[in-house]
Backbone bond lengths (Angstrom), bond angles and torsions (degrees), N, CA, C in turn:
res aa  C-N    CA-C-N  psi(-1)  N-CA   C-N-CA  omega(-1)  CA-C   N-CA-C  phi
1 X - - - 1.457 - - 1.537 107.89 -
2 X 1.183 134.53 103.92 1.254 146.08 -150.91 2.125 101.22 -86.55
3 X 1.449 93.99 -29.60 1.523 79.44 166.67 1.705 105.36 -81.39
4 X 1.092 115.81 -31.06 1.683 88.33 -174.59 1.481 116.40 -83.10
5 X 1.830 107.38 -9.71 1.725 88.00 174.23 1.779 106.99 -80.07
6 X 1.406 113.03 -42.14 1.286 94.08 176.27 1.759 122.66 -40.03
7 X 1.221 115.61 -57.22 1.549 114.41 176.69 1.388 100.46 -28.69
8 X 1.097 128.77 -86.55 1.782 161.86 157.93 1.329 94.14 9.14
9 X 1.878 121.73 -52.95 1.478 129.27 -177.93 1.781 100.37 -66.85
10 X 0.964 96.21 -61.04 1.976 115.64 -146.75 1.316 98.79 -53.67
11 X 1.808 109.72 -53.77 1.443 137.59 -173.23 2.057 119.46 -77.38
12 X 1.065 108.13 -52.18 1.100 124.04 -145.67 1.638 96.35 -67.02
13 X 1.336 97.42 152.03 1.780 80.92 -175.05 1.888 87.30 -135.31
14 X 0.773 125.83 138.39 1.860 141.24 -159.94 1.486 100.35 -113.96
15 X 1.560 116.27 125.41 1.486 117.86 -173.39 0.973 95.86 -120.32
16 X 1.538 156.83 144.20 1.301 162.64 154.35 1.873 97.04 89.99
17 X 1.706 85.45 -130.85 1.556 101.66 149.28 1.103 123.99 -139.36
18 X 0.957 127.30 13.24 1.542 144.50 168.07 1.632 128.29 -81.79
19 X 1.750 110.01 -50.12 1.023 107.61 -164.56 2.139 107.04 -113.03
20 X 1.349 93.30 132.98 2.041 82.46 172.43 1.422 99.59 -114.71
21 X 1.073 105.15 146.17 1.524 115.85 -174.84 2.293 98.82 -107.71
22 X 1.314 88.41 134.10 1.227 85.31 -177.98 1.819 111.97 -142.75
23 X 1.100 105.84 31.51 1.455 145.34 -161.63 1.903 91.38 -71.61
24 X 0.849 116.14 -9.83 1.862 118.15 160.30 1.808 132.18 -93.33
25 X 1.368 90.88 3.64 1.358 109.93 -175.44 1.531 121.58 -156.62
26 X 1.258 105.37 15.81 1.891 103.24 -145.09 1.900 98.62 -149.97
27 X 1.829 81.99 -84.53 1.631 90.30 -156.88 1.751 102.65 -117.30
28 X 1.362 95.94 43.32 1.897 98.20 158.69 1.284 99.77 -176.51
29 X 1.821 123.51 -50.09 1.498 116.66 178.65 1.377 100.88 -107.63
30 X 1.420 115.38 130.73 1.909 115.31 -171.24 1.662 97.30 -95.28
31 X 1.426 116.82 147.53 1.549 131.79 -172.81 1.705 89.30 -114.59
32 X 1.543 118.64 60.00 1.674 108.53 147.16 1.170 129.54 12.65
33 X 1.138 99.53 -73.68 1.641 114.84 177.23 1.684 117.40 -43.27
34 X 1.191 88.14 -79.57 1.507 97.61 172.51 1.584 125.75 -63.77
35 X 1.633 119.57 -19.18 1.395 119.15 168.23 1.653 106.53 -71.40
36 X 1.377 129.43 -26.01 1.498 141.85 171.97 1.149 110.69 -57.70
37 X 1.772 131.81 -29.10 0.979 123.26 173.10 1.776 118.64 -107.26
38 X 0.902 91.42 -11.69 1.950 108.13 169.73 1.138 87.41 -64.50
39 X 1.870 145.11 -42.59 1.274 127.33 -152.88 1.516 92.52 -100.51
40 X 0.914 156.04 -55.07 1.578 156.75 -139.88 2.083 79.32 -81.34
41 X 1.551 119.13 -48.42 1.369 95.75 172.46 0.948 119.14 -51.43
42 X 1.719 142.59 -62.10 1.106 138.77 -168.33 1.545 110.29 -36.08
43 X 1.078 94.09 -66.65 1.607 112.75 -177.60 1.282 116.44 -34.72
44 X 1.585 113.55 -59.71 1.564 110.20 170.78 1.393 118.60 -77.38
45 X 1.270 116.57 16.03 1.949 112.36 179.67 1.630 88.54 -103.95
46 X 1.568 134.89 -34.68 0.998 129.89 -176.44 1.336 107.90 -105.87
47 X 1.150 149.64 55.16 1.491 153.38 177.00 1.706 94.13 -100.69
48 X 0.915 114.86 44.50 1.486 105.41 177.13 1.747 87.87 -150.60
49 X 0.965 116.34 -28.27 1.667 106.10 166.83 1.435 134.70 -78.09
50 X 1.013 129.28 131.29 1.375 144.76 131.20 1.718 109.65 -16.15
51 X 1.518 111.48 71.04 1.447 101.07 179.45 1.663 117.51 -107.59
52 X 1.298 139.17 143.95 1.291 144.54 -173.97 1.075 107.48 -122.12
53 X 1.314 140.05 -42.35 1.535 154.50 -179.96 1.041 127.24 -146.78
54 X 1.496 111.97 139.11 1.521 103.78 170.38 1.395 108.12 -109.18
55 X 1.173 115.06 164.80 1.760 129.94 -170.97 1.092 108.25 -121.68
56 X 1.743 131.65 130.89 1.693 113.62 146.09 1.457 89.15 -157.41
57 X 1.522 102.36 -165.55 1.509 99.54 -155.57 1.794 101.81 -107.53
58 X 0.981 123.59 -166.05 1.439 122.90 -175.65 1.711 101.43 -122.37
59 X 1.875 117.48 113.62 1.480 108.73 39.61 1.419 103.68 -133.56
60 X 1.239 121.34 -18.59 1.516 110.87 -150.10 2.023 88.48 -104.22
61 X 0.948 107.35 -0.66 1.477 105.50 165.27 2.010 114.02 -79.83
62 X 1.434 103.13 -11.53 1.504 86.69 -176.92 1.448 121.36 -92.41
63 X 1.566 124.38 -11.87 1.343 136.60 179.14 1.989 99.71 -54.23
64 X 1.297 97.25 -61.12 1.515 103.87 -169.88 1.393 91.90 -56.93
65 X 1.014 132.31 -72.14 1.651 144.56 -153.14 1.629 104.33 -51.71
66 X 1.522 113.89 -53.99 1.374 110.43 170.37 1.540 114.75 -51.96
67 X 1.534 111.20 -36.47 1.881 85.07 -170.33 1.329 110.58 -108.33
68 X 1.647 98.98 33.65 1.556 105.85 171.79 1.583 106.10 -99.79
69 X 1.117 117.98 -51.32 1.197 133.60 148.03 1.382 141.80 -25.79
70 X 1.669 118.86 -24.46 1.154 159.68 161.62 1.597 100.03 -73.07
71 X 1.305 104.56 -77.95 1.495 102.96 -174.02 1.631 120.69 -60.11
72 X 1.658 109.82 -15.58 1.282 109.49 -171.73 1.699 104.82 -112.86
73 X 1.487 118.33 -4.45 1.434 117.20 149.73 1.788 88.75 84.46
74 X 1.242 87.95 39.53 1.679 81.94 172.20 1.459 117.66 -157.16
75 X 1.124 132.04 162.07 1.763 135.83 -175.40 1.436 123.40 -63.51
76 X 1.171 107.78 147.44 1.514 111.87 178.41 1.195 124.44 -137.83
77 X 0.996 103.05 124.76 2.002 118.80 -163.71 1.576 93.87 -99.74
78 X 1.326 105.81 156.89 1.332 124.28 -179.49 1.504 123.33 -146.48
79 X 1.362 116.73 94.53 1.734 108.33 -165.13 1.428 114.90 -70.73
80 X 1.253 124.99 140.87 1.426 146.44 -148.13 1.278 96.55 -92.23
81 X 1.254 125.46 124.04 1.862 135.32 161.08 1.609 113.91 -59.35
82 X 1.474 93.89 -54.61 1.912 101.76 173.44 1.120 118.85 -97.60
83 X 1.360 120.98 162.94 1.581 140.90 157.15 1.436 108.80 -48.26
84 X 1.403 145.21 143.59 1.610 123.81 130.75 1.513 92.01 -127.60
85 X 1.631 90.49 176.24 1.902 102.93 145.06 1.234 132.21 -48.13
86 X 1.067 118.76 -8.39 1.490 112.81 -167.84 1.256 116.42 -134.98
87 X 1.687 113.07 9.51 1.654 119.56 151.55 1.548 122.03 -103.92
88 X 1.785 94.49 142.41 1.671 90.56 -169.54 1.219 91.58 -62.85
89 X 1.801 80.06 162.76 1.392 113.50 -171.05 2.403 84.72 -94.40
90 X 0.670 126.03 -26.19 1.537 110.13 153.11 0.992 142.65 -25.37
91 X 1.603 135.30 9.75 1.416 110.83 -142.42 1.992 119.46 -113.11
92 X 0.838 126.30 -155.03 1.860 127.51 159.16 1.291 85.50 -104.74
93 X 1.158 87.91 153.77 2.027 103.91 168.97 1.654 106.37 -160.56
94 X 1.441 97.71 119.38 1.392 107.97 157.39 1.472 144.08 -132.00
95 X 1.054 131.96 149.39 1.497 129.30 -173.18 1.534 132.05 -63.16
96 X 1.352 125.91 114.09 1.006 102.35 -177.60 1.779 107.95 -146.70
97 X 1.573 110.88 160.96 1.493 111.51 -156.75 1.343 102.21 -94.21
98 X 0.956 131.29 136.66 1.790 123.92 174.42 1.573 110.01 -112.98
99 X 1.320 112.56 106.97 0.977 129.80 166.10 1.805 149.09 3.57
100 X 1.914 74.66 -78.66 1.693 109.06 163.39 1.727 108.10 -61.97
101 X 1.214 106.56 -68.49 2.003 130.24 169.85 1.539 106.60 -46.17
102 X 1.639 117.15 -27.22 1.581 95.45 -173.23 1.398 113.19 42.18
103 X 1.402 128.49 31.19 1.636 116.37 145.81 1.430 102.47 -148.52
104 X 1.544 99.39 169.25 1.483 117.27 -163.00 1.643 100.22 -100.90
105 X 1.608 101.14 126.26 1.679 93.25 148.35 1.242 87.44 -154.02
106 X 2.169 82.48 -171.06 1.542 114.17 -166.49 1.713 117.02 -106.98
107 X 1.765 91.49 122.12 1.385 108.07 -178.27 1.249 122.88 -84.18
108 X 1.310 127.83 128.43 1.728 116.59 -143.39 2.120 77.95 -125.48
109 X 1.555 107.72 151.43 1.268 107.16 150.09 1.729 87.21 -134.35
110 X 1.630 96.08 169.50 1.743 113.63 152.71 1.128 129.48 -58.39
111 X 1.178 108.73 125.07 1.935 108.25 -174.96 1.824 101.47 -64.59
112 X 1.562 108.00 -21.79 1.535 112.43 172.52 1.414 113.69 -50.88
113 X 1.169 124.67 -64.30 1.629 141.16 -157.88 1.610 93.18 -66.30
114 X 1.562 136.19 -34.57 1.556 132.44 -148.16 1.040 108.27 -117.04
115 X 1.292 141.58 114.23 1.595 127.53 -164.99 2.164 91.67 -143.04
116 X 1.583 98.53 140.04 1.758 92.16 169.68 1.319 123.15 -52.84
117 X 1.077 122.89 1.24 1.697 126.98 161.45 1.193 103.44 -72.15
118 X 0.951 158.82 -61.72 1.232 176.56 -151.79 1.520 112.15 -42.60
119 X 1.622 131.83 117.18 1.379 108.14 170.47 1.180 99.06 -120.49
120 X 1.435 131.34 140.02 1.356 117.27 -156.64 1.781 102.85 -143.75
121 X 1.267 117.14 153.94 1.194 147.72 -132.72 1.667 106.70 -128.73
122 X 1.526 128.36 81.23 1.457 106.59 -157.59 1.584 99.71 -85.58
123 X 1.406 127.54 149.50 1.566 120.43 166.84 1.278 100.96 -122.43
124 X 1.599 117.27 140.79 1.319 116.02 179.39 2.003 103.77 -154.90
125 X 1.496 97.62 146.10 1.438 97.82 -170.44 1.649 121.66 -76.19
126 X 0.901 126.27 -36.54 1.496 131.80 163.48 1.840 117.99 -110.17
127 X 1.211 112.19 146.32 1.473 111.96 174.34 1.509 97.39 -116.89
128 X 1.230 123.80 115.08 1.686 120.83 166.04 1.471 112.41 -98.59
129 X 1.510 102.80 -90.40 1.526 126.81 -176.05 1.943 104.03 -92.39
130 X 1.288 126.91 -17.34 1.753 109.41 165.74 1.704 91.70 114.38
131 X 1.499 126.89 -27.70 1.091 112.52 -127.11 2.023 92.66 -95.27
132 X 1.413 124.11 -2.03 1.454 132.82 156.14 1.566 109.27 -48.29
133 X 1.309 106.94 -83.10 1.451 126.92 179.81 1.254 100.47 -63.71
134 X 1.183 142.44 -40.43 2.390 118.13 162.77 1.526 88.83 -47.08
135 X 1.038 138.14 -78.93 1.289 144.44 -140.63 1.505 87.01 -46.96
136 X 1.294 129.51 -90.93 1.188 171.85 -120.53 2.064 86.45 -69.50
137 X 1.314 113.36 -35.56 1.361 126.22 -167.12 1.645 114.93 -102.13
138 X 1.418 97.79 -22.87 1.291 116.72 158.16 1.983 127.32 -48.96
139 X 1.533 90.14 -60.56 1.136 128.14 166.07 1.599 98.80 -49.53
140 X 1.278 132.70 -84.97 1.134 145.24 -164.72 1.814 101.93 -44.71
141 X 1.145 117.09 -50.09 1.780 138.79 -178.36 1.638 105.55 -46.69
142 X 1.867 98.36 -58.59 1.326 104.23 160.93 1.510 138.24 -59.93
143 X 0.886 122.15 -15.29 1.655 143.92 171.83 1.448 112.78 -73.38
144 X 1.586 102.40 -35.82 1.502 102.05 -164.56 1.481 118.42 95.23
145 X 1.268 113.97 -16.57 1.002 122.53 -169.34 2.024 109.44 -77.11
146 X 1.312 108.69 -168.66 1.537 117.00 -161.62 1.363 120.34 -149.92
147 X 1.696 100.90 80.54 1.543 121.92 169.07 1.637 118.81 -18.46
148 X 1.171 120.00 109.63 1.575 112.18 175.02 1.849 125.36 -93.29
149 X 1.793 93.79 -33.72 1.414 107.66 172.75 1.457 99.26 175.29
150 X 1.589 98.53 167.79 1.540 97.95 164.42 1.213 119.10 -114.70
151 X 1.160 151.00 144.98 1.424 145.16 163.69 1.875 117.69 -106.57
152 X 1.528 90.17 112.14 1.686 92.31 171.63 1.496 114.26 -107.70
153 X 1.169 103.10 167.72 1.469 124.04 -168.75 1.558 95.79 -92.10
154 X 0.994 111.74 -80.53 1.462 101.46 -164.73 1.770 99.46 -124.66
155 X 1.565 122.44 126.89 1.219 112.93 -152.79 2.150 77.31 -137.01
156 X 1.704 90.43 129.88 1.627 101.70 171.25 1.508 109.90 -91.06
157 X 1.457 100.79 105.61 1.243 114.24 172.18 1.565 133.91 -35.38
158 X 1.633 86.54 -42.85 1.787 90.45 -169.08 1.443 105.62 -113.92
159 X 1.639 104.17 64.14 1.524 118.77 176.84 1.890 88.25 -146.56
160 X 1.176 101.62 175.33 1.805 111.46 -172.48 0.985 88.87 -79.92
161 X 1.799 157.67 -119.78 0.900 156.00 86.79 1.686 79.95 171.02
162 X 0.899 106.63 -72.96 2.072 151.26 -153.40 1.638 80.62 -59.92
163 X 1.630 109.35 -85.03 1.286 113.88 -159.78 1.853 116.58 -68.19
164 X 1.161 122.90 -20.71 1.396 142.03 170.83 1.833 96.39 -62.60
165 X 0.989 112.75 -94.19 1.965 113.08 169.14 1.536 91.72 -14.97
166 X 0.972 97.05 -84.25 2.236 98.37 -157.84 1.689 99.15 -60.38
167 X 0.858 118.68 -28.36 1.503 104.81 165.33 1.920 120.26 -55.16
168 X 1.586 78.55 -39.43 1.933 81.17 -172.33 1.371 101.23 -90.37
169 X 1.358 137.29 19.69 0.975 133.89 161.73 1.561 139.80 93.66
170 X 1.430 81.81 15.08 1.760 119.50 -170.42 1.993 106.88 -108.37
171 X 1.774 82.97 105.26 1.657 87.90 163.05 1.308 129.43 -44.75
172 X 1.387 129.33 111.90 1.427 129.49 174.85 1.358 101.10 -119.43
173 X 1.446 102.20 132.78 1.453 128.35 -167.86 1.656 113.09 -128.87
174 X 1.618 109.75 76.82 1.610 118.42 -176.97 1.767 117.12 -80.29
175 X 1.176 111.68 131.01 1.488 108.87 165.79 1.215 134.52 -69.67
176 X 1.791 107.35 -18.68 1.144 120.66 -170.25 1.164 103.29 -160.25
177 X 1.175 120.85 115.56 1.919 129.28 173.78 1.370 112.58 -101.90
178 X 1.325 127.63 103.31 1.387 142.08 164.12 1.464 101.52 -48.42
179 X 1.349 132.06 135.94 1.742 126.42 -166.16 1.682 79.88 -117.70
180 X 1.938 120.90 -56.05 1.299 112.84 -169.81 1.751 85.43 -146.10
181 X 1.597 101.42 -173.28 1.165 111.68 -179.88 1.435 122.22 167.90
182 X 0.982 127.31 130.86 1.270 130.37 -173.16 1.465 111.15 -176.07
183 X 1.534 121.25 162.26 1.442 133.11 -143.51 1.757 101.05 -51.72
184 X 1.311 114.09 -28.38 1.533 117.98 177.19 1.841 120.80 -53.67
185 X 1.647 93.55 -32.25 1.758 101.98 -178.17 1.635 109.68 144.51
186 X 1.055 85.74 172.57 1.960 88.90 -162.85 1.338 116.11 -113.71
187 X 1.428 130.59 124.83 1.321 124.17 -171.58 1.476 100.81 -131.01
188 X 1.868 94.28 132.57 1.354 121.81 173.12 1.367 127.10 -50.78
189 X 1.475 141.82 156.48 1.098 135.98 -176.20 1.699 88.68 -104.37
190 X 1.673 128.23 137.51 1.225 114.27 163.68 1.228 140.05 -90.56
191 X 1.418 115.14 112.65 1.777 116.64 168.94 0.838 163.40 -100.69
């Protein structure tokens, strides 16, 4: 998607070689604009599915997910990092490692929101190591429900993440594949 790699160029600011921060458009200040068309993509990369829900995790996974969801006229669940008062105590819960955070927790949804009817649609903002979307499909497994694909926003190519998913047999659908990158500038994978 050539508008979101440009953003990715103009915006994106690359720390090590591992991590891009994109926290001006993405994962702290959201670009509307451009999340409106991240969703009408989703939508047309999966117009061949059977979709009921979409899934991703909380927080910077719900911008995309909401205006995918929008365009596809359907609900969007979001599994919870923390405990509160005011989530059932019902829920799936699974473990998962975050990358950026270097620590592990447990992503809880409502057994309300997930039912085996359900064919569901995961959206998530970065793909590194896989281990969001396992979680995220985990969840879905437990439900009963029936994984259709995932769609990421911006997925680092030259980490497992990508090829581990499509190994296990799970459609992954990236807008933008980081090939390399580092403080010099960022280069696309071509597709």
């Amino acid at each position: 998607m050539d508008l979101l790699k440009a953003k990715i160029q103009a915006e994106g600011i690359v720390i090590g070689t591992d991590v891009l921060k994109v926290d001006s458009f993405l994962n702290h200040q959201i670009d509307p604009v451009l999340m409106n068309e991240i969703g009408k993509e989703f939508a047309k990369l999966f117009s061949d599915k059977k979709i009921t829900k979409i899934l991703t995790i909380e927080a910077s996974g719900i911008a995309p997910a909401v205006f995918t969801g929008k365009e596809l006229g359907i609900p969007v669940i979001y599994a919870k990092k923390t405990t509160s008062l005011n989530l059932d105590e019902n829920t799936y819960n699974a473990s998962v490692h975050s990358f950026t955070k270097k620590i592990d927790y447990i992503i809880r949804v409502s057994k309300k929101f997930l039912s085996k009817d359900d064919y569901v649609l995961i959206i998530d903002d970065f793909l590194a190591n896989g281990q969001a979307i396992i979680g995220l499909s985990e969840i879905i497994d437990m439900a009963g429900a029936t994984l259709v694909g995932a769609g990421v926003v911006i997925e680092k190519g030259f980490q497992d993440g990508g090829a581990l998913l499509r190994e296990m047999g799970i459609r992954v659908e990236s807008l933008a594949i980081v090939d390399k990158m580092s403080e010099g500038g960022i280069k696309f994978k071509n597709t």
